[in-house]
N, C-alpha and C positions, 0 to 999 in steps of 0.2 A: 060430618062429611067435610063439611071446611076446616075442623080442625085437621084432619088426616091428611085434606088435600096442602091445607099450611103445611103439615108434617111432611107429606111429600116434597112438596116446596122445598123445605131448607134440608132435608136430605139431598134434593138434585146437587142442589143450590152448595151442598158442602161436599157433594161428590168433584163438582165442576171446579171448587175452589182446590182441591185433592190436586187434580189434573193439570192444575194451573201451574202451580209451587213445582210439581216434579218438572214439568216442562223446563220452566225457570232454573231452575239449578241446574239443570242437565247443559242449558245454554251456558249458564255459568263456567261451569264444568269446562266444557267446547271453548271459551276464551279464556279462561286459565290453561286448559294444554294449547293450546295456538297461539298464547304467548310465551309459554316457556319453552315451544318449541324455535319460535319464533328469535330468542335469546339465544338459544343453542346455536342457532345455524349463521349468528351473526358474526361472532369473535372465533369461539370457538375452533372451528374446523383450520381455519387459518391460524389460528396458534398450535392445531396437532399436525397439522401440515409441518409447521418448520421443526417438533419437538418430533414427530415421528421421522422427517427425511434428516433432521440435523442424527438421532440416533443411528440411523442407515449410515451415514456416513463416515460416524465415527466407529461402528463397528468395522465396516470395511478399510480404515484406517488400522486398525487392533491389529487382524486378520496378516494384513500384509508386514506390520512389526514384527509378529510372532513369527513368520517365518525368516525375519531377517534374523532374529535373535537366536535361532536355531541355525541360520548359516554364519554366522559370527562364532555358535560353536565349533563347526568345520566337523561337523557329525556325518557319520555313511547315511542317514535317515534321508535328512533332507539338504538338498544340493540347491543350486544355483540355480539350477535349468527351471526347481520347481517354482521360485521366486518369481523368475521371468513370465511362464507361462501365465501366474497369476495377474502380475500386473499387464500382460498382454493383452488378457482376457477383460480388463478392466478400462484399457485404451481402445479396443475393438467399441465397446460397451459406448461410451463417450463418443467413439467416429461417428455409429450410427444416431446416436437422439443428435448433436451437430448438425449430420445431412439434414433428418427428420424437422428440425425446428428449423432450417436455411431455407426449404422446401417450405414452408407453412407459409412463413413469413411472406416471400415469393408469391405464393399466391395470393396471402391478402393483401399485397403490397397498395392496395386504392385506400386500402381500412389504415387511421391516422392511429401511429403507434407510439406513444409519450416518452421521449426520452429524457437519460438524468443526465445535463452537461456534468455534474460536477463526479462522474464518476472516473472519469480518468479524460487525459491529453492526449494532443497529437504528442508532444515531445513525447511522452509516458509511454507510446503506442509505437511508435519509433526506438525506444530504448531497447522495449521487450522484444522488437523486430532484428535488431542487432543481438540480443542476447540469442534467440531463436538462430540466425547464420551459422553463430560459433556452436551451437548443440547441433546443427548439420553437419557440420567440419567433424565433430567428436560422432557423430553415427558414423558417417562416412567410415572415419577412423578403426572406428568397430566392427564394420563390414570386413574393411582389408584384414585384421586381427582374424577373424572366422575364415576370410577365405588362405589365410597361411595354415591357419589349425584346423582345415574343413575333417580331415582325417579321424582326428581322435577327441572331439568335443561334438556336444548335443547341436544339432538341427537348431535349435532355441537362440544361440548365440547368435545365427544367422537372422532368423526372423524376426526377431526384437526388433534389433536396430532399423530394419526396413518400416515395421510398424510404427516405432517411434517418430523418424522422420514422417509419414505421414502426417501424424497424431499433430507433428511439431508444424505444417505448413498449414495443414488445417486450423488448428486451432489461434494460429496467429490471422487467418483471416475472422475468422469467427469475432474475436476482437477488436478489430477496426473497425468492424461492419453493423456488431450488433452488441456489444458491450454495455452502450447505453441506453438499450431497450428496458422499458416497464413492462412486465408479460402482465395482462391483465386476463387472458384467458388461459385455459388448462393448468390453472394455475397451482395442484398439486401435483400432477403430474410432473409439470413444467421443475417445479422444487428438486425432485426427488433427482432430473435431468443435470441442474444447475451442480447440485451439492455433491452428486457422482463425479463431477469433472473436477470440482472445489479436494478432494480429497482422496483423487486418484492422482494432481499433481502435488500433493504435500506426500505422498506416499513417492512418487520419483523424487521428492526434494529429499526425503528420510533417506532414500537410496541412495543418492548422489552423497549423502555428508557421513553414511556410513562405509561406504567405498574411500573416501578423500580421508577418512579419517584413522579408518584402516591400515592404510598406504603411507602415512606419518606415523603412526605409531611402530610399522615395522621398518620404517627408516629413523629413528628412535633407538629403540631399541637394538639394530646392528652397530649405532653407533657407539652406544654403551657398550655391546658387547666389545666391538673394536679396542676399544679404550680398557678394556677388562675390568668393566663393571660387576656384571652379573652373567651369568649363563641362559641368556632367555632364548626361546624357543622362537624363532622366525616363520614366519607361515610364508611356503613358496604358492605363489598361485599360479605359473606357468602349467600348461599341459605337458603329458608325460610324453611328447614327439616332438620330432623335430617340424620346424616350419618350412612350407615348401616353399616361400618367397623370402627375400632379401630383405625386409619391411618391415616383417613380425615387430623387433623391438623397437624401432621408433615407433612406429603405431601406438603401443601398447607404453611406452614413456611418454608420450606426447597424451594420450589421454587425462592423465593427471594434471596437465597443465589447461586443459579445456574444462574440466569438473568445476571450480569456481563459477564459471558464466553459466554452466547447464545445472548448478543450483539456485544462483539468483535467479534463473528463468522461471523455473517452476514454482518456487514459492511469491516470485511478483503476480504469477499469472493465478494463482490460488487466491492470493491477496484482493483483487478485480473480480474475478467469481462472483467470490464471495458479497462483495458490495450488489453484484448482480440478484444473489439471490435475495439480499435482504431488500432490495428494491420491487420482489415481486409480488405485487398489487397493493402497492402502494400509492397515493395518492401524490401527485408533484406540485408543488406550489409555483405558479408560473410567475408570482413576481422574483421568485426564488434563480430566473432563466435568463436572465440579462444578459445579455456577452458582456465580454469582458474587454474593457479598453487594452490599446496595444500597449505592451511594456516597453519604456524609454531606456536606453541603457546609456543616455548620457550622463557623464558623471564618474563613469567607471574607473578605475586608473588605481589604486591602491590597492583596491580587492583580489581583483586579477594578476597583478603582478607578486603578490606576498602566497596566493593561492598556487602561480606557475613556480616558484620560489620551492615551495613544500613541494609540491608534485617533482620536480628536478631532485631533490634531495630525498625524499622516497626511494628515488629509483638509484642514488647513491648508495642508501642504506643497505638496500635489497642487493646490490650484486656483494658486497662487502662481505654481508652477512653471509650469505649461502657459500662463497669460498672459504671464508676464513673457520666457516666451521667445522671442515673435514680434516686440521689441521693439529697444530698442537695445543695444549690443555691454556697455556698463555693467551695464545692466539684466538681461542674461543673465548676467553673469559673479557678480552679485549672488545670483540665482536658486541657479548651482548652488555657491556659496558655503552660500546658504540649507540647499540637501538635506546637503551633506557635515558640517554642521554639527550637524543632526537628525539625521542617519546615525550619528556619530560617541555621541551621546547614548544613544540607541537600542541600538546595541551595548555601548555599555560597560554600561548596565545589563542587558544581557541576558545579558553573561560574567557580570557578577557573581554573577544569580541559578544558573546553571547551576555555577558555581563552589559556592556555599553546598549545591544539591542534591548535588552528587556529597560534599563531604565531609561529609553528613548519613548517607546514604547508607555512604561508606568508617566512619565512628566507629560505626555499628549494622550489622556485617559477619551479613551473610547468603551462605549456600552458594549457589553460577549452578544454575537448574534448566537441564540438556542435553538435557530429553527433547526428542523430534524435535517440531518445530514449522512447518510449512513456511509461514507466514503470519508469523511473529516471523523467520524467516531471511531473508525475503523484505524486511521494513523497514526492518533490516539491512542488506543490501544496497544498497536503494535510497536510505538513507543515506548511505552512503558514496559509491554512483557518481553522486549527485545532487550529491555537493558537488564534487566535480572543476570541474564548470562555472565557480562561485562563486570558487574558488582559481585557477586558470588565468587568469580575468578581474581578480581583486587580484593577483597575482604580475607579471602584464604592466604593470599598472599600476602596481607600485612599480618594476619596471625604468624606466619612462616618468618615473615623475616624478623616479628620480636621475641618467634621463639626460640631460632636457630643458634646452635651450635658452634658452626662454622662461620667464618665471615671472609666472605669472596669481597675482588674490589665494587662489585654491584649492588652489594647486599641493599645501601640506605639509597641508592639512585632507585631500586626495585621500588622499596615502600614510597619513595615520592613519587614516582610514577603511577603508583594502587592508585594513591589519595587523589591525585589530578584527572585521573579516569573516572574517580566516582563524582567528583566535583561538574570535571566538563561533561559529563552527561545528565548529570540532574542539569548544570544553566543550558545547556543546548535544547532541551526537551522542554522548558519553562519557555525558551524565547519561539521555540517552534510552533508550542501552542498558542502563545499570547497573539502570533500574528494569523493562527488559522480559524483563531472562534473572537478576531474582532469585528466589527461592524465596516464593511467598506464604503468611506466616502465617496460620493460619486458627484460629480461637475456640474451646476445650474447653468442649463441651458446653453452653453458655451461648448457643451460636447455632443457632436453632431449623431452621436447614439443612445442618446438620452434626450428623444421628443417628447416633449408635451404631448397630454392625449389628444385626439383630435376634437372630440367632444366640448373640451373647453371652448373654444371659439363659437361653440354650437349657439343659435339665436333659441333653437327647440332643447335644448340641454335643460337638466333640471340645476343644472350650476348660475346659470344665469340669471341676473336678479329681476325682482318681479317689477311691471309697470305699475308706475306709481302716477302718471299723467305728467311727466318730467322728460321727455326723451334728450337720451345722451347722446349725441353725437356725438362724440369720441367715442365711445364704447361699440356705436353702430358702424360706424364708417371712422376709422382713425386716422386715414392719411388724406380722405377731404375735410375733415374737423378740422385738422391739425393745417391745410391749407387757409379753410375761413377765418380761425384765430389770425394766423398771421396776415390775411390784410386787414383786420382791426385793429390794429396796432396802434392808427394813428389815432381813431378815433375815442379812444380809451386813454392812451397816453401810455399803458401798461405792454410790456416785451412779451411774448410768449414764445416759450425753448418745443420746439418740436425734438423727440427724441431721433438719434440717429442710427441710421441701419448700417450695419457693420459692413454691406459694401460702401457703401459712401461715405469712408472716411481713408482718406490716402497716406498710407506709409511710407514713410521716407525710407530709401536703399530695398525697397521690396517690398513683398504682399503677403509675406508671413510677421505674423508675431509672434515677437526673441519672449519668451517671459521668465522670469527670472528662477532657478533650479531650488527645490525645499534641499535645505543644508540635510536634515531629517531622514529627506526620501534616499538622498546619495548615500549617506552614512550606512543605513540598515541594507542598502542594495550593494554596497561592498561587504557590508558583514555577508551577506548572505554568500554571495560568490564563492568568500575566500573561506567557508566553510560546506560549501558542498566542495571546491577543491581541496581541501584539508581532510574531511572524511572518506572521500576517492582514493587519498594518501595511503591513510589509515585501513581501508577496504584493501590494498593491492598485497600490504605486506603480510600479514595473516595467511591470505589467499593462494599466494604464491612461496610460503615455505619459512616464513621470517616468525619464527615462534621458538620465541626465549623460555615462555612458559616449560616447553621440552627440556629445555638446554640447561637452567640454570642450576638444577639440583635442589634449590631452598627449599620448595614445597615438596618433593619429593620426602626429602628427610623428616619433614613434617606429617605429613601426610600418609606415604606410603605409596608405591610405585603404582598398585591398583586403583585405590581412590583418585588419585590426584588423577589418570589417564580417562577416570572416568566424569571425574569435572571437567577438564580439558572436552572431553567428546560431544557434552552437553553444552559449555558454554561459547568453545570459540563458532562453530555454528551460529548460533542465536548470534555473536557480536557482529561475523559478516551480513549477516541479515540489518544487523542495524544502520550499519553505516551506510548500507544501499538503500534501506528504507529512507533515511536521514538527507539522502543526497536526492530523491525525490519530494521530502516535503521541504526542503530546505529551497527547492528549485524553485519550489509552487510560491513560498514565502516568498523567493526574490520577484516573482509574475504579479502575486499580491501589490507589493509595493507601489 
């Protein structure tokens, strides 16, 4: 019996041990899935968030090419009107999440919402505000164009532009108000919201530099024909009626000269977006938040003046050019003699400045600040993929002029002008970056926006050194310390200096202090000026019709009418993009200083 009941025993006994082990694993089990689920829901979702809405947005970028490149072929399929409605549809899309998220905010406006100063400026905010005016002047424009052609064009024509101007007041306030928001909630949703607006206005920018690009190449091309080049086929875009106002044609000439600012608008304002989304739920490093001391513009005097120098003789070049080239075959080849020669000036003083920055700069070495910045990575970038255009179009062009045939009087002013393009753009983008990823000095104590924390003075601060059975009187009370010293004076034999408080010391001729100007700071704050004025130069002429590249014939002969029209379409875009990218980080550079 007692062996049985043993036997019993450690069968319980190995039944319970059974029960035990499953138990156990099974909990195992439960914290192995509740950690890997645990891992999933931490990176994850927020990495598919940006790989899923960044996909959304480039498909819907596709989408709207595909029909521009179908109306580029001027097919009965697909027309204009159908382009329009889409990106209508796409602006509508964007007015509403805008309200939706102005609305949200609104109401939690008690709830503390973390903003990134470094995403963009008042000047920045300002700029796009003015670029925004003139894209209202060019709707407006486009309205009076519809209501002359109301007759025999699509209803679309009319309502675009009414939508756009909205889209365009709206979204300029959206910008001043909430740009620098960190969305910490709805924050996929919130993505999908951002990167719809990020890639509905690169899809108006695609529009705008296929319209402007368009409109040169069929003023191109008439002029060749004029000249009895070739026999090429002009595309009229006029409708087939007469206009019932007096207006139709300026309207519609005068839009071409508004298209420049209503592309830098939309691709500035994509550019901002975009910083936006990458900022959403992000973490902000508040020593990262400092304001920033006022910039001194004392010192100025050379920069300004070599800058207003360029900017005057830009605008020389530009009327010169655009008469002289409807002229005779002399008188053009004179012309673009003229530009490559200004070009040629223009550059070289613009390496040089960018040259003296960077080694001002390398002889007073400061540590790169790495903290994450997604607005400084961002101009960066588009430094660099801006200048590809610029180098593609000199690089073709020095192939053309060693390999040509022909030799006009421009031919070797062309390749020095390539070579100086590819030069001042690599040192401009070397000195823009050295001054945006360095460490900024900031003022010991002397600058009244850089306090001490208050803690330090603290008696209860854990900074505060421990009692040792020594009490400090100076350290406890330091201006009755600093009285007791000095009546023991006598009795010691020994002087003691009390320190002095910077009101109680009296200057002579006044109550400010002259303090003497860094040779350094002047120097890099004229470079800077007189190369955002220099690039402004270089931005006007491209923009407004100064394209030799057209005119000169070298790369054609090289190349081939088709190709080379189609490097031109690709690259001078991207170069006007840069030079206005360039003239705001070059701004930010002179602010740094």
């Amino acid at each position: 019996m007692m062996v049985e009941h043993n036997g019993l025993d450690i069968m319980c006994s190995n039944k319970y041990c059974h029960s035990s082990s499953s138990s156990s694993s099974s909990e195992h089990d439960k914290k192995i899935f509740s950690k890997l689920k645990c891992n999933l829901s931490r990176d994850y979702p927020k990495k598919n968030a940006e790989i899923v809405s960044g996909q959304y947005g480039t498909n819907v970028l596709l989408v709207g090419a595909a029909l521009m490149l179908a109306i580029a072929h001027h097919g009965p399929t697909v027309k204009e009107d159908h382009f329009l409605s889409f990106v209508t549809c796409l602006i509508i899309v964007q007015l509403f999440w805008m309200m939706w998220y102005i609305l949200v905010r609104h109401r939690r406006k008690d709830a503390r919402t973390e903003r990134d100063v470094h995403a963009t400026s008042c000047w920045i905010r300002g700029g796009l505000t003015l670029l925004a005016l003139l894209s209202l002047i060019m709707d407006a424009f486009r309205i009076g164009y519809y209501v002359g052609y109301h007759s025999c064009v699509s209803a679309v024509l009319g309502v675009y532009p009414v939508i756009h101007a909205t889209h365009t007041v709206a979204q300029v306030h959206f910008l001043w108000f909430h740009i620098k928001d960190v969305i910490k909630s709805l924050e996929t949703f919130e993505r999908f919201g951002v990167i719809h607006a990020v890639f509905t206005n690169l899809l108006l920018w695609c529009n705008g530099v296929m319209s402007e690009a368009e409109h040169f190449l069929n003023n191109h091309m008439r002029r060749l024909s004029a000249l009895g080049y070739a026999n090429l086929t002009i595309v009229h875009a006029e409708p087939q009626c007469n206009c019932t106002t007096s207006t139709c044609s300026m309207f519609s000439s005068s839009l071409y000269y508004l298209y420049p600012f209503n592309i830098e608008y939309h691709i500035f304002v994509a550019a901002t977006l975009f910083v936006m989304w990458k900022n959403i739920g992000r973490t902000i490093d508040l020593s990262s938040t400092r304001k920033r001391v006022a910039t001194k513009t004392q010192g100025l005097t050379l920069g300004p003046i070599l800058g207003l120098l360029a900017l005057a003789s830009t605008i020389g070049v530009l009327v010169v050019y655009i008469t002289h080239m409807e002229e005779s075959v002399r008188t053009r080849q004179s012309a673009i003699s003229m530009f490559y020669i200004y070009g040629i000036v223009m550059l070289v003083f613009m390496s040089i400045g960018g040259a003296v920055g960077l080694l001002i700069y390398r002889a007073d070495y400061l540590p790169l600040d790495t903290t994450k910045n997604p607005s400084r990575q961002l101009d960066t970038k588009l430094l660099f993929g801006s200048s590809v255009g610029s180098w593609l179009m000199s690089w073709c062009s020095i192939v053309a002029v060693l390999g040509a045939e022909s030799s006009p009087p421009y031919r070797w002013t062309n390749l020095i002008y390539s070579l100086l393009t590819v030069l001042e753009k690599y040192t401009q983008n070397l000195f823009i970056i050295e001054s945006l990823y360095r460490q900024q000095v900031h003022t010991k104590r002397d600058d009244p926006e850089l306090l001490p924390a208050p803690e330090i003075f603290s008696v209860t601060s854990s900074l505060a050194p421990p009692y040792t059975g020594i009490i400090n009187r100076a350290y406890d009370t330091p201006d009755r310390a600093c009285v007791a010293m000095e009546n023991e004076q006598g009795e010691s034999g020994q002087v003691y200096k009390c320190p002095i408080k910077p009101s109680e010391v009296s200057l002579p001729g006044g109550n400010k202090v002259v303090r003497p100007l860094n040779v350094k700071k002047q120097v890099l704050k004229n470079i800077s000026i007189f190369l955002v004025m220099c690039n402004i130069s270089l931005w006007i002429l491209p923009a407004f019709g100064c394209r030799p590249q057209y005119d000169n014939g070298l790369e054609q002969e090289t190349f081939g009418f088709s190709i080379w029209t189609t490097v031109l379409n690709f690259a001078i875009p991207l170069n006007l993009f840069y030079r206005m990218h360039a003239v705001s980080s070059l701004f930010e550079v002179f602010c740094q200083v």
